[in-house]
N, C-alpha and C positions, 0 to 999 in steps of 0.2 A: 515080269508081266506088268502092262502099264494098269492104274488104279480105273477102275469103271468110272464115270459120268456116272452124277445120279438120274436118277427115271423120275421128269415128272410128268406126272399124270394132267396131259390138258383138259381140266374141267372132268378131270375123274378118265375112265376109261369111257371115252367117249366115241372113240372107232365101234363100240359095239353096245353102247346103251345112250342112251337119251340125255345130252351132256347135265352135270351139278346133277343129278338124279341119284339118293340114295343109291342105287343100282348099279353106277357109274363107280362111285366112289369107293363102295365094298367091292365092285370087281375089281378096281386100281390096284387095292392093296391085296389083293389075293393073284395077282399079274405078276404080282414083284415089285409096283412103284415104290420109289421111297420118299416123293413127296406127292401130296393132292393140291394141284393147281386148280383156283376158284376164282372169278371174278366177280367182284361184288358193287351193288347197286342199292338204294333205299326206299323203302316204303314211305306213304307218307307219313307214317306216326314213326319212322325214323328208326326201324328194325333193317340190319343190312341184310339182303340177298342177295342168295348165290344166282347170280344172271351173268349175261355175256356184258349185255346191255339194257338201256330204259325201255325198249320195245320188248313189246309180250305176246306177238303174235303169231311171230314166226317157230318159237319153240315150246310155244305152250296153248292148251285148247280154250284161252282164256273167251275166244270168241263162242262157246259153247254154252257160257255162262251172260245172258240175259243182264241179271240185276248187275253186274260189274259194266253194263255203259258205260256208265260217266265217266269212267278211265280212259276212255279215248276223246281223241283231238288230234289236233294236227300242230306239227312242231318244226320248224325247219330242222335240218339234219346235213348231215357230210352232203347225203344224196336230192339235196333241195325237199322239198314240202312234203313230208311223213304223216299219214293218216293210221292211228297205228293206237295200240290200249299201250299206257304209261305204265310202271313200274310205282315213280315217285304222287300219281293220281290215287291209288289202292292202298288201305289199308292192308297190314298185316294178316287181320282177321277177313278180310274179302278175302285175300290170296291165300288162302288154306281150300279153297276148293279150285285152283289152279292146280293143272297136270302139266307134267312136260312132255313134251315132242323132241322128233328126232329133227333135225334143222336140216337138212340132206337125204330125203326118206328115199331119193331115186338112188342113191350110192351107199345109201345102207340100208338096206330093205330089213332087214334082221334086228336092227335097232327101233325102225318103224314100227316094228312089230310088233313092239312093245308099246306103244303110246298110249298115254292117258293111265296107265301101273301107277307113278310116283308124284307124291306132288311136290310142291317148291322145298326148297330147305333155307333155313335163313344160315348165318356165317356162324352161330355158337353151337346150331345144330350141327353143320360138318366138322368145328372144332373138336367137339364135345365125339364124334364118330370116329376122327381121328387116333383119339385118344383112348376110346373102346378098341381099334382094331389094334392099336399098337400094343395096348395090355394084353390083347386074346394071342397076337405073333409074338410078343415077347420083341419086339423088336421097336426100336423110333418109328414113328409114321410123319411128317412133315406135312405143312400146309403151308403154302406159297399165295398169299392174298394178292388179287391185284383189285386195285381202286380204280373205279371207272368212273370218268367225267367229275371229279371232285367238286371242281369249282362252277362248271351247271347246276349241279346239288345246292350249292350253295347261292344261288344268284335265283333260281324258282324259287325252293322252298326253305330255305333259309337252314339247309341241313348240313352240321360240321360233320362232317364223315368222319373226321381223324378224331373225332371223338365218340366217335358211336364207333368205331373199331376198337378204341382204347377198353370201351364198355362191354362190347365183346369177347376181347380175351380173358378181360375178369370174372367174366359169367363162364366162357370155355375152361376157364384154368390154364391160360395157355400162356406164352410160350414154357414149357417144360422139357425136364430130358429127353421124357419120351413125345411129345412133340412140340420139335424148332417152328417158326414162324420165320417166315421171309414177308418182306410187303412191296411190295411192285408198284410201279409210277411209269407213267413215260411224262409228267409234269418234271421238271424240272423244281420248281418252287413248293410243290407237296412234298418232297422228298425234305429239301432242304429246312422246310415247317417241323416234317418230322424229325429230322437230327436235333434240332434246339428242342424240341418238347422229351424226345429222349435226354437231351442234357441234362436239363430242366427235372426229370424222374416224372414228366406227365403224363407217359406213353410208357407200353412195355419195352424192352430193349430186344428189338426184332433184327435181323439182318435185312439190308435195304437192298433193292436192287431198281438201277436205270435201265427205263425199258429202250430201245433204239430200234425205228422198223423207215423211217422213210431214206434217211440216210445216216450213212455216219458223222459222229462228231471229226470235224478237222483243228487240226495244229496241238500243241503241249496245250495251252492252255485251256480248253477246252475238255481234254482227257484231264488234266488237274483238279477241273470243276466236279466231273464227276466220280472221281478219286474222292475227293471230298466228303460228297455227300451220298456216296453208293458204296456198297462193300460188293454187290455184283452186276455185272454190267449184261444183261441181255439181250442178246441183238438177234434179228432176225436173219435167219438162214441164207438167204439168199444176198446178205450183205458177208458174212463170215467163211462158207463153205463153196469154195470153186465148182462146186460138183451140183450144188444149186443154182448157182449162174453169179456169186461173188466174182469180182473185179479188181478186187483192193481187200481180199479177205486173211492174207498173213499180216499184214502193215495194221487192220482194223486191230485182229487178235493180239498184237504184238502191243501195243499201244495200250491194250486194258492188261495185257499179264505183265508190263513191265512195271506195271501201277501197282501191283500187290495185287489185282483186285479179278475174281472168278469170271468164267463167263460161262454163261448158259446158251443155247438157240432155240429157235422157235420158230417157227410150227409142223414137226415133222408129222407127215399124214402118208398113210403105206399107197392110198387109192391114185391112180395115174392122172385125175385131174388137178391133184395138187402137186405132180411132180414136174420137172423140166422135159420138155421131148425126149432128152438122151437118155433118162431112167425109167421112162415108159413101157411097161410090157403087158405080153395080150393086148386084146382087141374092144373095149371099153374102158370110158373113163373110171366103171368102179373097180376095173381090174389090178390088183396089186402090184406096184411097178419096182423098181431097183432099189428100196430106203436102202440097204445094206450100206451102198455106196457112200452113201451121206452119213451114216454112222461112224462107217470105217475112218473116213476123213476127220469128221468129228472127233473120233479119240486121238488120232494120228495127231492134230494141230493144236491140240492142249483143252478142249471146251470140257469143260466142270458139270455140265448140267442138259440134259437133254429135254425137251420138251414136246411132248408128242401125246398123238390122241389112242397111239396101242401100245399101251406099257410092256404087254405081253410079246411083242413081238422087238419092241427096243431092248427088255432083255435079254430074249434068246440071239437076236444080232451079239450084242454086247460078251455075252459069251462065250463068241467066237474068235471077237476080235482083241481082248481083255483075258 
């Protein structure tokens, strides 16, 4: 029997609660994940939180709250002129009466259901959770950081993230046996920061992983670089898995496991708005469409790590196919 991928949990079990939400997180690990995937953002007094992104509107009922104004502005963004409440505007202590929201309440109504239950968690509080559910299962629990927007951080408000993560795990107790630590980048030059500060002993000694979603890296040397400074290379599904609409998806894989070096994918979601026409089934976009397929492939062509928003249901695939 081929070894299972591990299960990480996107932003916690997030197919069925209100993603980074307490909620999320303890249903992850009660799903079966074996790692909690977080993405993290800073406050202004420079506490990391668990967010997708700097924007707080769309998953949180921050607009409900009057005296937190002054958090909003407008910023330019990927999607041109953003009118939106900041993350890096809000104190830590403002954002404790922030809730979260469901970010797709028409495709998951059962998650919506829940809004405004939990409120923010900063990164020592998921650590620190981590490390409770792993003692209570007797089992590792993993947390898979990923760092957003590093160097924006640092050009607004003058915040070294890679050292307020460094802060974090000291307050978490982390990385430990019972919970590893991964830290995610799609910077190329964060990563490479991070290896010399790890040389250095300035930083915990985490497992690095390069994240990859617009295209792939081409030629040796380029897979070299990030040989280098990544121990796993994450690429996103639709670049690696034929059955997602990859093009160049054994030559990509081939390229990072000749390297020594794991690969994970990302973002598997069961709902048929996020799948390709061919694994579409029923008659709506929240209707559950073929993931099987992309699983199956998935272990089939060597991938180390799965990445997805229903733990519960990447296990039970996993199952079948392992």
């Amino acid at each position: 029997m081929v070894a299972p991928p591990l299960v990480v949990a996107h932003r916690g079990a997030s197919g069925r609660c209100p993603e980074h939400s307490e909620a999320a997180f303890v249903g992850a690990v009660a799903d079966g994940a074996d790692v909690l995937e977080v993405d993290v953002v800073s406050s202004a007094d420079g506490v990391l939180v668990a967010r997708h992104g700097w924007r707080l509107t769309r998953t949180t009922d921050v607009e409900d709250h009057p005296p937190l104004l002054h958090g909003r502005t407008r910023r330019d963004g990927h999607q041109g002129l953003l009118d939106d409440y900041w993350v890096d505007l809000l104190s830590w202590e403002e954002l404790q009466v922030v809730r979260c929201r469901e970010r797709w309440p028409d495709l998951r109504p059962a998650s919506a259901a829940a809004d405004g239950r939990w409120p923010l968690m900063s990164l020592v509080e998921v650590l620190r959770l981590a490390g409770s559910q792993a003692r209570a299962r007797d089992r590792p629990v993993g947390v898979a950081v990923e760092r957003k927007d590093v160097r924006p951080a640092q050009r607004r408000r003058g915040l070294d993230v890679l050292t307020l993560l460094h802060r974090a795990f000291e307050a978490g107790g982390t990385p430990s046996a019972h919970v590893p630590v991964w830290l995610m980048a799609f910077e190329p030059d964060v990563l490479e920061e991070l290896r010399r500060r790890q040389a250095r002993g300035q930083t915990a000694r985490t497992s690095l992983v390069q994240l990859v979603e617009a295209s792939p890296p081409q030629g040796p040397e380029a897979w070299d670089a990030i040989a280098a400074r990544a121990d796993v290379v994450g690429i996103a599904h639709d670049l690696v898995l034929t059955s997602a609409g990859a093009t160049d998806g054994p030559r990509v894989l081939g390229e990072a496991l000749a390297r020594g070096r794991q690969v994970w994918t990302w973002t598997l979601r069961a709902e048929n708005a996020f799948l390709p026409a061919a694994l579409r089934r029923g008659r709506g976009p929240a209707s559950p469409g073929a993931m099987d397929v992309m699983v199956a492939e998935a272990v089939q062509v060597g991938v180390t790590g799965l990445i997805g928003d229903q733990p519960a249901l990447l296990r039970r695939l996993l199952s079948v196919v392992c």
